[in-house]
C-alpha positions in Angstrom: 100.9 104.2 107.7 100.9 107.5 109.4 98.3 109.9 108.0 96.3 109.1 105.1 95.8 111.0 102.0 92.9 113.6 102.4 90.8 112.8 99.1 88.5 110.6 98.9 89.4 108.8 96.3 93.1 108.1 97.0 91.9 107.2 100.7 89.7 104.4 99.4 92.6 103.1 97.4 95.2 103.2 100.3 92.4 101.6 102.3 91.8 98.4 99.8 95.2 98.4 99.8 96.2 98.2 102.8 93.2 96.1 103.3 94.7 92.6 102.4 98.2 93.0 104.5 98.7 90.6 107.4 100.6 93.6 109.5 99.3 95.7 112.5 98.6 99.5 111.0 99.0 101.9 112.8 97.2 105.4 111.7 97.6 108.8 113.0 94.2 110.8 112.6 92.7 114.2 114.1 89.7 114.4 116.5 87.7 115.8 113.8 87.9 113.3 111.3 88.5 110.1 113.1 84.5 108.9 113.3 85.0 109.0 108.7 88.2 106.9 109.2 86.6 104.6 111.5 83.5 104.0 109.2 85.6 103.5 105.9 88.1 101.2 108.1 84.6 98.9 108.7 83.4 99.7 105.2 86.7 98.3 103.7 88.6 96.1 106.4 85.4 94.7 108.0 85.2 94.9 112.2 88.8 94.2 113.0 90.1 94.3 116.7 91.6 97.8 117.0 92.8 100.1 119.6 92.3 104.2 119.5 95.2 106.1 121.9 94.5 109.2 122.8 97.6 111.5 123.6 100.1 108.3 123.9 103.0 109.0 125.6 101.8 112.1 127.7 100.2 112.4 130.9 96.2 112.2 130.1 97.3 108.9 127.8 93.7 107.1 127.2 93.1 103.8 125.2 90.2 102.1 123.9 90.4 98.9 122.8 87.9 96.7 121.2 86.4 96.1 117.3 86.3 99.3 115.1 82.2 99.3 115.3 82.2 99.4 119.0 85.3 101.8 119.4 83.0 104.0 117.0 79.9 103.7 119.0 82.3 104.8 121.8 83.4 108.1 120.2 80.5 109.2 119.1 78.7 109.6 122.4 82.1 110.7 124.1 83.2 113.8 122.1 87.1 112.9 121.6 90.1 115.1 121.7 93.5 115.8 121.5 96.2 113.5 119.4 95.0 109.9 118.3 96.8 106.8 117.0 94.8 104.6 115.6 96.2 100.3 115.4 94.6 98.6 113.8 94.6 94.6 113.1 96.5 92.9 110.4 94.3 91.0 107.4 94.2 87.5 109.3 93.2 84.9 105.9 94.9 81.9 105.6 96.8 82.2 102.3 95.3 80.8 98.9 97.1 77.9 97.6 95.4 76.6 94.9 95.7 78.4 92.0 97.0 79.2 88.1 99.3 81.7 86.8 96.6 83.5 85.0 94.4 83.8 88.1 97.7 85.9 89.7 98.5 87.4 86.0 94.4 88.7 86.5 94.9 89.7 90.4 97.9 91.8 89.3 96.5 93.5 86.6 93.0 94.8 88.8 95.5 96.1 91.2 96.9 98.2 88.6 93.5 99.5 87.4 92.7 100.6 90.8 95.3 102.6 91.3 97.8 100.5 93.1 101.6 100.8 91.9 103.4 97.5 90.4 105.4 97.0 93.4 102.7 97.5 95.8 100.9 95.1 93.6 103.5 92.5 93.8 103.4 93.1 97.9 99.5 92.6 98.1 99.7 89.0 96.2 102.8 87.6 97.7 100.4 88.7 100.8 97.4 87.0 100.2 98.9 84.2 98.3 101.2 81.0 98.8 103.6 81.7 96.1 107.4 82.2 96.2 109.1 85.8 94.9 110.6 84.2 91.4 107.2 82.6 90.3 105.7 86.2 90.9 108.5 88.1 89.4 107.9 85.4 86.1 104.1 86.0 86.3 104.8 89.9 86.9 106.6 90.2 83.5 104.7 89.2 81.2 102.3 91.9 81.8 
């Protein structure tokens, strides 16, 4: 994911976004603002298993692994500097199976009101979802 946007609002969005995808994200943060990415990470993702790498790839590498709350509680006594990558653990759900084409049509169209694009749309509920692409794409256009 790399660096997030800086306002508030778009951050939230990319976070609920990103929120529901089954893939290991990977964020790139500074020292100064990595305790408010932490706490919106819990606040939206819940306490995932996560690891915080300071300077990777350099001499004075350092890595903390464990769930976001305790990697914040962590930080927060031990002042933190230099680079960080943040990775973070993919949404882990098992997928929803049982349901209608209006419960999708419904899903797809809150996405769009908060902000998400169509195609990121379509992404989030073939990921949380046991549906196959053409049943989407049929659902998706008749919005």
């Amino acid at each position: 994911m790399g660096f997030l946007p800086k306002g508030e609002a778009k951050r939230k969005n990319k976070l609920k976004e990103l929120a529901i995808l089954p893939y290991t994200l990977i964020f790139y943060e500074s020292p100064l603002r990595i305790e408010k990415l932490i706490s919106e990470l819990i606040e939206v993702f819940g306490d995932r298993r996560t690891s915080l790498v300071r300077e990777i790839s350099k001499v004075y590498e350092e890595v903390i692994r464990g769930n976001l709350s305790g990697i914040l509680e962590r930080i927060k006594v031990k002042r933190i500097k230099g680079e960080i990558v943040l990775v973070v653990e993919g949404y882990k759900k098992e997928l929803i199976k049982k349901f209608s084409d209006e419960e999708i049509a419904d899903e797809i169209i809150r996405l769009l009101k908060d902000g998400v694009t169509k195609k990121n749309a379509l992404k989030i509920i073939k990921s949380r979802y046991d549906i196959d692409r053409q049943r989407l794409y049929n659902i998706s256009t008749k919005i």
